[in-house]
C-alpha positions in Angstrom: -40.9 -38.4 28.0 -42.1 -37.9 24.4 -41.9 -34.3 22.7 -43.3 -32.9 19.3 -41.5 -30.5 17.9 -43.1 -28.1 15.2 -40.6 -26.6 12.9 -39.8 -26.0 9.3 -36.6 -25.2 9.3 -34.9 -28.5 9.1 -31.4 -27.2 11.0 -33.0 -25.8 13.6 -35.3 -29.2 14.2 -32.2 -31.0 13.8 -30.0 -29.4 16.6 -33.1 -29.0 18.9 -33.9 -33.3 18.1 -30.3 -33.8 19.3 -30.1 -32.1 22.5 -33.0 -33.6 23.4 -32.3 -37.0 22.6 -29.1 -36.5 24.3 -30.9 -35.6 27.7 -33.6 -38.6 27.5 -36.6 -37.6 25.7 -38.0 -39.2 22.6 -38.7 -36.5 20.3 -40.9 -36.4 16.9 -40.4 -33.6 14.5 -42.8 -31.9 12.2 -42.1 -29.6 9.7 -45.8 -29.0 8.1 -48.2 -27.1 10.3 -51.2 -29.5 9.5 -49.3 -32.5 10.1 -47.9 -31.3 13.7 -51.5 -30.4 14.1 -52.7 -34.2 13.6 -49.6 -35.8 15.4 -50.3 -33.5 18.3 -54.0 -34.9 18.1 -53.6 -38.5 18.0 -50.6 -38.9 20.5 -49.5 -38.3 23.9 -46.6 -35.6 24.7 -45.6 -34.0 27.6 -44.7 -30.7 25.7 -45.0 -29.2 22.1 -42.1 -26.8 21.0 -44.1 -24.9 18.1 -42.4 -22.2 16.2 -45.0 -19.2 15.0 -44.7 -19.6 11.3 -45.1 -22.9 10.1 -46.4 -23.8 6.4 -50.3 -24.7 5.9 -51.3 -24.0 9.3 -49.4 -21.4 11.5 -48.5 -21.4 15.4 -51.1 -19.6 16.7 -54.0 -21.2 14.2 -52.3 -24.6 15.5 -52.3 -23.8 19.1 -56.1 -22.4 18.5 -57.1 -25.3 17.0 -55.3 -28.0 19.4 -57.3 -25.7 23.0 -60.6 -25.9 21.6 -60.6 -29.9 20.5 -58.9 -29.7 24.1 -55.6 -30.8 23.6 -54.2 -29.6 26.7 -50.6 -30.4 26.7 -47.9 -28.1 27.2 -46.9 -25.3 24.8 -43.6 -23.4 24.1 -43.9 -21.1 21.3 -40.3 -20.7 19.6 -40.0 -17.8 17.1 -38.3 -15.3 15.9 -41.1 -12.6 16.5 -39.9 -11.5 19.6 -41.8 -8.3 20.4 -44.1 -7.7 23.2 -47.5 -7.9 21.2 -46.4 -11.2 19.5 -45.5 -12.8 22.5 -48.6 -11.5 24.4 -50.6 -13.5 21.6 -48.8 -16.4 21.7 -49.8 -16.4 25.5 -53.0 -15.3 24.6 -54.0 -18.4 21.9 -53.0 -21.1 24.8 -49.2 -21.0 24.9 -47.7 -21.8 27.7 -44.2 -20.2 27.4 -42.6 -18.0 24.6 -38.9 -18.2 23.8 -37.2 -16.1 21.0 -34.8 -16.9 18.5 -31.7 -17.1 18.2 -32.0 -19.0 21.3 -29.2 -20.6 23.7 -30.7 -24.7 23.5 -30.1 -24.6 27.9 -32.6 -21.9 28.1 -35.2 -24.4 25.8 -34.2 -27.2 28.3 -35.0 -25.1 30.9 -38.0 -24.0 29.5 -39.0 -27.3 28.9 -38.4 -28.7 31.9 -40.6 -26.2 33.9 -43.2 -26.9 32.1 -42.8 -30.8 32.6 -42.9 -30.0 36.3 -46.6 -28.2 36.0 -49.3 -30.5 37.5 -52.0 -31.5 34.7 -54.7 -29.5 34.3 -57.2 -31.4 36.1 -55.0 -30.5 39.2 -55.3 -26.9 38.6 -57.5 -25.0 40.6 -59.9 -23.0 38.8 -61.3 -21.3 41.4 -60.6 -18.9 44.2 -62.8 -18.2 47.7 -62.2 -15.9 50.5 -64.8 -15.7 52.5 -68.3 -15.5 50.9 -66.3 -13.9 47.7 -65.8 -16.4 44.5 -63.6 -16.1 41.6 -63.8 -18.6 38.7 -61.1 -18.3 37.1 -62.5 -20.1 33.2 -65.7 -18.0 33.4 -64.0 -15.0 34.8 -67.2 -14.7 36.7 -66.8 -13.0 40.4 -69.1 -13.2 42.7 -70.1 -12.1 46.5 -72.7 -14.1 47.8 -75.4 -13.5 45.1 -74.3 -10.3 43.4 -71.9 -10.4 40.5 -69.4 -7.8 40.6 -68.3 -6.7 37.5 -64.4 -5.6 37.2 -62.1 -4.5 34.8 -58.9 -6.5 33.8 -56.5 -5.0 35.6 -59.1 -5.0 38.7 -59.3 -8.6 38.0 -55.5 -9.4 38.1 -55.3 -7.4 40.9 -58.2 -9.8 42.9 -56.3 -12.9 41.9 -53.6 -12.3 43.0 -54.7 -11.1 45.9 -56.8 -13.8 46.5 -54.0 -16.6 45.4 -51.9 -15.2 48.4 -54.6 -14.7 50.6 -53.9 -14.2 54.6 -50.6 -13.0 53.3 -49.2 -9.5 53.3 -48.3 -8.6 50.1 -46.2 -5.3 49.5 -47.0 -2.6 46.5 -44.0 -4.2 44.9 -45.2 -6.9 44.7 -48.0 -5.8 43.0 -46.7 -3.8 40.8 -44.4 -6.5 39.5 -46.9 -9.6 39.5 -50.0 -7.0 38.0 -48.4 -4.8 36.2 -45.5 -6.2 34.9 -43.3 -3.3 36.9 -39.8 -4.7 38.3 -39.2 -1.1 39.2 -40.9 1.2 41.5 -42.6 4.0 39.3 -43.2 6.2 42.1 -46.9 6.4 41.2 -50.2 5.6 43.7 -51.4 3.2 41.1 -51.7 0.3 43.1 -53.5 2.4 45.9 -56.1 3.6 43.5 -56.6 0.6 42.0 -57.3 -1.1 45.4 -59.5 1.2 46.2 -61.6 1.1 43.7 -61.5 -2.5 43.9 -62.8 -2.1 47.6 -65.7 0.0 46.9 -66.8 -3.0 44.3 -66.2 -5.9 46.5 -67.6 -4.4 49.7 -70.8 -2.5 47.9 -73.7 -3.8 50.5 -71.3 -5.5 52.6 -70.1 -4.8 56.1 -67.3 -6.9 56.4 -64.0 -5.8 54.7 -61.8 -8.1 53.1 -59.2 -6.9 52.0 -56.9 -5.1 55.1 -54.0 -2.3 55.2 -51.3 -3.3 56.6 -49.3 -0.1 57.4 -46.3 0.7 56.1 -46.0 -2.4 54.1 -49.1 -3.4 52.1 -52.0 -5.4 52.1 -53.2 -8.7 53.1 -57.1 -10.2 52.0 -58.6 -12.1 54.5 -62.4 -13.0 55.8 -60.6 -12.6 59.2 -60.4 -8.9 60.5 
């Protein structure tokens, strides 16, 4: 249970080293982005704890760098740039998790933790089928059949999740808070437009539906009628 933390402030290292010594895990610190970069390379760990802004090479570079030589272990960004675009980025580069600072260290064992219990990425399935329609989830490539079918983001996030919990009912607010990032009820029809302009792409030339009203409650995607 080996874990690479990435952070220049020695303190901080310090008291994160420590709590996770004291809970098991062997723990290597780095305080240099380039060197964290070439530890992270050359040995195994089940999770990297990066903060954003390292010296010589920051977070996000590192965590660029590390996907595309496809270093796939876990990431936690730690920073103090909390706001929504930063930790949308962090996300975006191949983090896994973002936790601001100041920070309470049973949240970053938490944190941790979770992403110890994610299967390995050769376990992860990469794509989705209902019926004769295909999502790949690396490509971002949908397809029915033969015909791509071209969708916008939000369409796409809508399919997926659709499609993860398909032969499932799944209610508007669920949608709204799994798509949309909603935990309240806006009171708009956005989720109904959306679907149906999802409908008229997937079913264009098709006669079988696949995604089904269920009244009063939501919707549920299924080959089946």
């Amino acid at each position: 249970m080996k874990i690479l933390v990435l952070e220049d402030d020695q303190e901080t290292a310090s008291y994160i080293a420590s709590g996770l010594i004291e809970e098991g895990y062997v723990v290597d610190i780095a305080t240099d982005g380039k060197e964290g970069f070439k530890k992270a390379i050359n040995e195994v760990y089940e999770v990297l704890i990066v903060d954003r802004m390292l010296p010589s090479l920051d977070g996000i570079s590192l965590v660029k760098g590390l996907r595309t030589t496809n270093v796939k272990t876990p990431v936690l960004f730690l920073s103090a740039l909390g706001g929504i675009d930063h930790r949308v980025e962090g996300l975006q580069c191949g983090g896994d998790d973002y936790l601001t600072k100041p920070f309470a260290f049973s949240e970053l064992k938490a944190r941790v933790e979770a992403l110890r219990r994610r299967p390995p990425m050769s376990m992860i399935e990469t794509r989705l089928r209902v019926g004769d329609l295909e999502m790949d989830l690396l490509t971002r490539i949908v397809k029915r059949g033969e015909v791509c079918i071209e969708l916008q983001p939000r369409e796409f996030r809508l399919l997926e999740y659709l499609m993860r919990n398909a032969g499932q009912v799944v209610t508007r607010t669920m949608l709204l808070e799994h798509v949309w990032d909603f935990y309240f009820d806006p009171r708009t029809s956005v989720v109904d437009t959306h679907i149906s302009r999802l409908r008229m792409k997937i079913n264009k030339g098709f006669t079988q539906q696949l995604i089904h009203t269920v009244r009063g409650t939501g919707y549920r995607m299924s080959a089946d009628a």
